[in-house]
VEXZAVO-375979 format. One record per residue: residue number from 1; chain; x, y, z of N, C-alpha, C in turn. Coordinates in pm, 1 decimal. Example, Ala and Ser with C-alpha at 12.3 -4.5 7.8 and 13.67 -1.06 7.14 Angstrom:
<site num="1" chaine="A" n_X="1319.0" n_Y="-569.0" n_Z="780.0" ca_X="1230.0" ca_Y="-450.0" ca_Z="780.0" c_X="1320.0" c_Y="-330.0" c_Z="780.0"/>
<site num="2" chaine="A" n_X="1285.0" n_Y="-225.0" n_Z="708.0" ca_X="1367.0" ca_Y="-106.0" ca_Z="714.0" c_X="1290.0" c_Y="3.0" c_Z="787.0"/>
//
This chain:
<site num="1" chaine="A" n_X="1462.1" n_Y="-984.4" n_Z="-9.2" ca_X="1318.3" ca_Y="-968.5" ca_Z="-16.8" c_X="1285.5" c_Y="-903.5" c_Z="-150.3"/>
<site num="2" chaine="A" n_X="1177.9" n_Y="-916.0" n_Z="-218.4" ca_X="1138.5" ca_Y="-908.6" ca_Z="-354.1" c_X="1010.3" c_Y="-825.2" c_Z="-332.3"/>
<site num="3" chaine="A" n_X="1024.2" n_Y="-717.4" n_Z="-359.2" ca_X="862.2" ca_Y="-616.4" ca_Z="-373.7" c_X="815.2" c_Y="-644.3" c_Z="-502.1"/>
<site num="4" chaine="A" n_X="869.4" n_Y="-695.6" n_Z="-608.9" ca_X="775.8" ca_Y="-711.4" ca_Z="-730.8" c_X="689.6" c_Y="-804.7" c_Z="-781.4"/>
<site num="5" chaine="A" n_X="617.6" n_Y="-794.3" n_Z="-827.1" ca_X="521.1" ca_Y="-878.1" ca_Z="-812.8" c_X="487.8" c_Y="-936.9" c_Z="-954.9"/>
<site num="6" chaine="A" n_X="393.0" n_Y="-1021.2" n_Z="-995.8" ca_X="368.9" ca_Y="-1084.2" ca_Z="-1124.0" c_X="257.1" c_Y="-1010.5" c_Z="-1176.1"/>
<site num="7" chaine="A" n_X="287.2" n_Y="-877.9" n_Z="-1311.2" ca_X="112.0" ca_Y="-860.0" ca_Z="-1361.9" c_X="35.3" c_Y="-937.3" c_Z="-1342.2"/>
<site num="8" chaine="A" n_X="-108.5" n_Y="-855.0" n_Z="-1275.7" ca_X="-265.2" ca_Y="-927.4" ca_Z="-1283.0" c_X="-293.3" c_Y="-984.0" c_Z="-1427.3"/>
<site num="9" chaine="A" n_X="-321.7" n_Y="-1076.5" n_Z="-1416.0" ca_X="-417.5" ca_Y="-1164.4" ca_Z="-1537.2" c_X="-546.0" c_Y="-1134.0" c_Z="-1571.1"/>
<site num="10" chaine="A" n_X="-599.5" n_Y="-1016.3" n_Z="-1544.3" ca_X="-705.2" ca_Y="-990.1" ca_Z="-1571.8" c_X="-751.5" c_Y="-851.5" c_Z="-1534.8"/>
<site num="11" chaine="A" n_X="-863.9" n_Y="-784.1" n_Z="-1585.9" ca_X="-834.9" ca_Y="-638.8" ca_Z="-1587.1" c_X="-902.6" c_Y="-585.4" c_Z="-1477.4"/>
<site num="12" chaine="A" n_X="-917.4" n_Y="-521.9" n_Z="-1349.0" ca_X="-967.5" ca_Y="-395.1" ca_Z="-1272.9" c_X="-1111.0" c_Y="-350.6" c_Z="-1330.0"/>
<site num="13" chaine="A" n_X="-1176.2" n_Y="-332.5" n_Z="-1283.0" ca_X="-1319.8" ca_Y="-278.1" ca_Z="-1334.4" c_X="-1367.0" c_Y="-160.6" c_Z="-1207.1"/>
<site num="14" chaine="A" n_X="-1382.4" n_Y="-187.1" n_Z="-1115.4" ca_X="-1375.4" ca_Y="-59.3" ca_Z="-979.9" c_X="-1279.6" c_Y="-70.8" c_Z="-902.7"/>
<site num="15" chaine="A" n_X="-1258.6" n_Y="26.6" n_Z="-847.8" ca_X="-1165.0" ca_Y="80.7" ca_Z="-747.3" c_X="-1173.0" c_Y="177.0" c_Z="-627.8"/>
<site num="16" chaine="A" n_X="-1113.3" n_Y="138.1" n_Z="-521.1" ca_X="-1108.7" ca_Y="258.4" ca_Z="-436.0" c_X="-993.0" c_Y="288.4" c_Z="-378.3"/>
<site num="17" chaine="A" n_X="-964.6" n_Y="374.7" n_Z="-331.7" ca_X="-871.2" ca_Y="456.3" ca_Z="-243.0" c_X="-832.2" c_Y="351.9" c_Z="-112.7"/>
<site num="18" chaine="A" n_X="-667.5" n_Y="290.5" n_Z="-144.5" ca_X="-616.0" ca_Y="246.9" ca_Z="-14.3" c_X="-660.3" c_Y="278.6" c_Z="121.2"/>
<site num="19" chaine="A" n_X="-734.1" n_Y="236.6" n_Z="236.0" ca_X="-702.3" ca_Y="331.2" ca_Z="341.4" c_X="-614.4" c_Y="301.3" c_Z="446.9"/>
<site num="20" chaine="A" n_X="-561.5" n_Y="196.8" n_Z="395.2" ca_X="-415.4" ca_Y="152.4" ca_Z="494.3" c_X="-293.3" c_Y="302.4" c_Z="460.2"/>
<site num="21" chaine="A" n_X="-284.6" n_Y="296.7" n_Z="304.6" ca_X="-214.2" ca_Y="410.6" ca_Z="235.6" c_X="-228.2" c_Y="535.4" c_Z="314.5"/>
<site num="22" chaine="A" n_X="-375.9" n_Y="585.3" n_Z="239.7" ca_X="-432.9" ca_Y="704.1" ca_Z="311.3" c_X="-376.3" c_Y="731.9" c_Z="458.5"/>
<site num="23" chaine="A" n_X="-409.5" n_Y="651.8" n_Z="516.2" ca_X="-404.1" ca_Y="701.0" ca_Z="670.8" c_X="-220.5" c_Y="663.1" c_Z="741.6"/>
<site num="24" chaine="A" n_X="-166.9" n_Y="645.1" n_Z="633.1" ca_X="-10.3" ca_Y="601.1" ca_Z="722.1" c_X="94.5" c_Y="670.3" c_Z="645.7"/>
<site num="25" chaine="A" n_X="54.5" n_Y="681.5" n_Z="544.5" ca_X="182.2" ca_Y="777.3" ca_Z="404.5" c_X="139.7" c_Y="868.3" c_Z="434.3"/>
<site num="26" chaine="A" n_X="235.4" n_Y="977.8" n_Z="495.9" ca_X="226.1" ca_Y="1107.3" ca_Z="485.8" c_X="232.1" c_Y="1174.9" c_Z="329.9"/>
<site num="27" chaine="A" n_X="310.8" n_Y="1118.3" n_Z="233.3" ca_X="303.2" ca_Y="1145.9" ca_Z="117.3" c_X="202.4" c_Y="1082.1" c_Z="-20.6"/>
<site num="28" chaine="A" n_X="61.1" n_Y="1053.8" n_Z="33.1" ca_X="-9.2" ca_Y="991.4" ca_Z="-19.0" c_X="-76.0" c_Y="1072.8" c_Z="-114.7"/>
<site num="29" chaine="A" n_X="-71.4" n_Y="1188.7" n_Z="-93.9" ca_X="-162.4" ca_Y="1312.1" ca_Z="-164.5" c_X="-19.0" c_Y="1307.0" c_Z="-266.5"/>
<site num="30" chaine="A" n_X="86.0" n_Y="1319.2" n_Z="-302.9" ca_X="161.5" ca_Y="1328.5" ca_Z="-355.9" c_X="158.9" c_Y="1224.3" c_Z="-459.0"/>
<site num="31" chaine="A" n_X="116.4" n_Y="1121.6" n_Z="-451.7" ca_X="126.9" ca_Y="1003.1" ca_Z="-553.7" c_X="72.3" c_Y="1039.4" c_Z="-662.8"/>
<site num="32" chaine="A" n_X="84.6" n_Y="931.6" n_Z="-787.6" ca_X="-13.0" ca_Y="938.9" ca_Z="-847.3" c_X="-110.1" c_Y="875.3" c_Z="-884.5"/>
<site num="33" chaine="A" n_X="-241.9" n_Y="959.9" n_Z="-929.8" ca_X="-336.9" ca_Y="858.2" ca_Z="-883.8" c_X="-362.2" c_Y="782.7" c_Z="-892.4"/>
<site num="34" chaine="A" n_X="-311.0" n_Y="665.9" n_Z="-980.1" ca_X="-347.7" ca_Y="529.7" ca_Z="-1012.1" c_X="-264.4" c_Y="478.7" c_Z="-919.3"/>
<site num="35" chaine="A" n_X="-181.5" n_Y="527.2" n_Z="-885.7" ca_X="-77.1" ca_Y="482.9" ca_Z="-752.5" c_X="-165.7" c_Y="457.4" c_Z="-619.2"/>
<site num="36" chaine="A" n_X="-266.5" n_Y="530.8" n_Z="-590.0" ca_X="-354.8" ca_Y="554.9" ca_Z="-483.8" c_X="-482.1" c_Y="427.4" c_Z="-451.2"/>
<site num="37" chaine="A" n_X="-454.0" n_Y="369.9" n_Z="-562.4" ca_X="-613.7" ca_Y="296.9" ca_Z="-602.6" c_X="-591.2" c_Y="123.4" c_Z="-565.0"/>
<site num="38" chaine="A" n_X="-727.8" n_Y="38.9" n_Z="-535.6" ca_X="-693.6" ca_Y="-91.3" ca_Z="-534.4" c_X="-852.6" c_Y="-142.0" c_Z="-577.2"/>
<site num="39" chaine="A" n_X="-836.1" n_Y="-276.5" n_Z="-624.2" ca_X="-956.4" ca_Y="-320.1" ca_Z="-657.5" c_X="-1024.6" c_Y="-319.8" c_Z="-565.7"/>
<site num="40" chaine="A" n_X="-1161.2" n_Y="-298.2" n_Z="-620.1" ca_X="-1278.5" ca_Y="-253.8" ca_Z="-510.5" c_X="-1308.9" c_Y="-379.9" c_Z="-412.7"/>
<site num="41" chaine="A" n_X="-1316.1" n_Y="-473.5" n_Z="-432.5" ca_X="-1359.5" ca_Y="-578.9" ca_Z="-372.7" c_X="-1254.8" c_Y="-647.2" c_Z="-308.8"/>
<site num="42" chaine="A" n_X="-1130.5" n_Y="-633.0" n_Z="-317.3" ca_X="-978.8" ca_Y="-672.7" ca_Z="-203.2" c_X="-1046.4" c_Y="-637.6" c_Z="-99.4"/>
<site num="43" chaine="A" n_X="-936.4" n_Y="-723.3" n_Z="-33.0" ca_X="-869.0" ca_Y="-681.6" ca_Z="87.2" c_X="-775.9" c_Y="-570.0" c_Z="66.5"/>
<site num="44" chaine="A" n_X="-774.7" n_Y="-492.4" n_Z="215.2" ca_X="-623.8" ca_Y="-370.0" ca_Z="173.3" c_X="-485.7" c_Y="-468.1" c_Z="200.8"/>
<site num="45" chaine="A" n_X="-457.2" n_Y="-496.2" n_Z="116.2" ca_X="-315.2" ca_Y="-562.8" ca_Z="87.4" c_X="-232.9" c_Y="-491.8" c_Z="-17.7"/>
<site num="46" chaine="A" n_X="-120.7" n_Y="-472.1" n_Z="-49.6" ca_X="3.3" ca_Y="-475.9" ca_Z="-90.3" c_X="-82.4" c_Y="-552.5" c_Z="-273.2"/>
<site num="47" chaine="A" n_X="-103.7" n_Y="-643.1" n_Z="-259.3" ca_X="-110.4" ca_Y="-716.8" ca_Z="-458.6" c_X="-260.0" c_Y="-621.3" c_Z="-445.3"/>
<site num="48" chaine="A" n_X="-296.3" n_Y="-594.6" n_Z="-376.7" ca_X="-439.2" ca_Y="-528.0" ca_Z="-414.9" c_X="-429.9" c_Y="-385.9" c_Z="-504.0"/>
<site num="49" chaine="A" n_X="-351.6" n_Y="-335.4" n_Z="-518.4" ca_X="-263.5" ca_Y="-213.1" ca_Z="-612.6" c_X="-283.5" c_Y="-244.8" c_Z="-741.1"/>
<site num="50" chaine="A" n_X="-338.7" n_Y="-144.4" n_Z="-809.6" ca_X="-319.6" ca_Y="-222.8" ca_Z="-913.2" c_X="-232.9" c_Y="-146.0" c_Z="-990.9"/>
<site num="51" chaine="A" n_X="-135.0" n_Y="-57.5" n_Z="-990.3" ca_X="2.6" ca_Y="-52.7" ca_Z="-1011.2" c_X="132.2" c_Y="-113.7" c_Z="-940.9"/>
<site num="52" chaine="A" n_X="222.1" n_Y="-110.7" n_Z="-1028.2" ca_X="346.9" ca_Y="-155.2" ca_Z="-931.7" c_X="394.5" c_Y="-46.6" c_Z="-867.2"/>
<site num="53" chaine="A" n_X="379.7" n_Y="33.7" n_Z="-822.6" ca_X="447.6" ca_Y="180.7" ca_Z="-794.4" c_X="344.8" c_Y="132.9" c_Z="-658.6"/>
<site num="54" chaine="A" n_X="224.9" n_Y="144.5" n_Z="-642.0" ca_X="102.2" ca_Y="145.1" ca_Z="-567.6" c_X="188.1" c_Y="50.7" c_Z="-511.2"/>
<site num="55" chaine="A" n_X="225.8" n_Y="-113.3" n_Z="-508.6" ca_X="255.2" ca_Y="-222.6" ca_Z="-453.3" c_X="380.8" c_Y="-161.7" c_Z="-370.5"/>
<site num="56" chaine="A" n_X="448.6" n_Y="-137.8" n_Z="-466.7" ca_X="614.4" ca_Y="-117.6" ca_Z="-364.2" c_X="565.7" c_Y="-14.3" c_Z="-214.7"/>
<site num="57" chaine="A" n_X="509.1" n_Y="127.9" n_Z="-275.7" ca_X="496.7" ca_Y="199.1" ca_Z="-174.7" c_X="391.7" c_Y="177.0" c_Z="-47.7"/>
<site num="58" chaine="A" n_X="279.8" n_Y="24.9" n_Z="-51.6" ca_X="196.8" ca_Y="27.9" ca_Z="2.8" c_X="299.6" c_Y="-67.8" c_Z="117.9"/>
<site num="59" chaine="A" n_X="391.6" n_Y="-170.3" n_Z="44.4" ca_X="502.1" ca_Y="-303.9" ca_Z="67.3" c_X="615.5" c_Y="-175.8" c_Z="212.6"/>
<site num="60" chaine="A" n_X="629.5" n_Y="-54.4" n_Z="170.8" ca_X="702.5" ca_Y="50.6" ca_Z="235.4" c_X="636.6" c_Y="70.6" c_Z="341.8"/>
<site num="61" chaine="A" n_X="512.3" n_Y="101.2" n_Z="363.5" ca_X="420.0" ca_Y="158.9" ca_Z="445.6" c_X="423.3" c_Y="7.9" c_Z="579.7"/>
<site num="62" chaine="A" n_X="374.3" n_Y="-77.3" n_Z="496.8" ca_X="369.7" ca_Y="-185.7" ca_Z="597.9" c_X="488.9" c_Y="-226.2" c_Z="673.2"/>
<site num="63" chaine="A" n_X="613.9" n_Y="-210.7" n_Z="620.3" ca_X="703.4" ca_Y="-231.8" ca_Z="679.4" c_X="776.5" c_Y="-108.5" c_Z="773.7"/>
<site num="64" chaine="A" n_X="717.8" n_Y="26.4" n_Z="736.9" ca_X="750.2" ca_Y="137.1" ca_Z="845.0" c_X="665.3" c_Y="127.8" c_Z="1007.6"/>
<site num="65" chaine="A" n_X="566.5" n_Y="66.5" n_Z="934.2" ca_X="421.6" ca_Y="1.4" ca_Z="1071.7" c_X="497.2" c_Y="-93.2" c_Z="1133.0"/>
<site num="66" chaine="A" n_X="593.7" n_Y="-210.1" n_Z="1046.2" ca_X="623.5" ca_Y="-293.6" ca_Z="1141.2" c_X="717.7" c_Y="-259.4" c_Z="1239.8"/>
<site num="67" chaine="A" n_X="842.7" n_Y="-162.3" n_Z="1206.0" ca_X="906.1" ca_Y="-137.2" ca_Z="1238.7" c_X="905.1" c_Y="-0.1" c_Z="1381.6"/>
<site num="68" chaine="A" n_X="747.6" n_Y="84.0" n_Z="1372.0" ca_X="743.0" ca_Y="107.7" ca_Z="1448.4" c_X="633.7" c_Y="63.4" c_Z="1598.3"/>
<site num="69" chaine="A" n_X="623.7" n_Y="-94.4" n_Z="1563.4" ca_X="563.6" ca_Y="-172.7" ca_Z="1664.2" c_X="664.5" c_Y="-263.0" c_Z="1732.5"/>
<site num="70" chaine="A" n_X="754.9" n_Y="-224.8" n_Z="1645.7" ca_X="898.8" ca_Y="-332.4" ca_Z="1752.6" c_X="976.7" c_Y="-229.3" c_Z="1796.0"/>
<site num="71" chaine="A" n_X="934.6" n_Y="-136.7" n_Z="1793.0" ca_X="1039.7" ca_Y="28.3" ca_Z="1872.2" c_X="990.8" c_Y="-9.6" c_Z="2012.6"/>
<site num="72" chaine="A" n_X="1070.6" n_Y="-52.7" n_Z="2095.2" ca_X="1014.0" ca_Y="-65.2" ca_Z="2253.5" c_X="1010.4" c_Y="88.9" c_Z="2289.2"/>
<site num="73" chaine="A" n_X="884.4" n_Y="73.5" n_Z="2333.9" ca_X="837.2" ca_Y="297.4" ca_Z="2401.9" c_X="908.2" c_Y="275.7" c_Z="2532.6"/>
<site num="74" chaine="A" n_X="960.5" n_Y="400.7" n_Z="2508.0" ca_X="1041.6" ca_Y="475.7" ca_Z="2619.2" c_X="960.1" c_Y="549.5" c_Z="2705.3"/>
<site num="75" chaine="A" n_X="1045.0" n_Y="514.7" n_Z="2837.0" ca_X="952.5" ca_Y="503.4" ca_Z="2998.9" c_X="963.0" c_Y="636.3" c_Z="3022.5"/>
<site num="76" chaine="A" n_X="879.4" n_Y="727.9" n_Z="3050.6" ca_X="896.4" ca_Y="856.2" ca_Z="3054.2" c_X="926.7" c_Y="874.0" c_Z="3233.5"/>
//
């Protein structure tokens, strides 16, 4: 599997704050901030980053989500 992606062809003009990121990375306050950001008008996706640092760790996040929706919950 390949997290890297092909530079955008064109430049970013607004931005906001992931909130897929925000709300699932415990270490989101830790990033940096251009790490944090996606074009304003995306979808919250993974190429919506407009760093590569932003992509890999958003590519991390989604796959810790997937992984804890196939954890079968234990029967108390």
């Amino acid at each position: 599997m390949d997290f890297h992606r092909a530079p955008p062809k064109h430049e970013v003009h607004s931005v906001r704050t992931c909130d897929l990121c925000c709300s699932h990375d415990p270490a989101f306050e830790q990033r940096d901030p251009l790490d944090k950001l996606i074009a304003a008008g995306a979808e919250v996706t993974a190429h919506s980053h407009i760093t590569e640092n932003g992509y890999v760790r958003h590519r991390l996040v989604e796959a810790k989500l997937r992984q804890i929706a196939a954890t079968p919950a234990k029967a108390s």
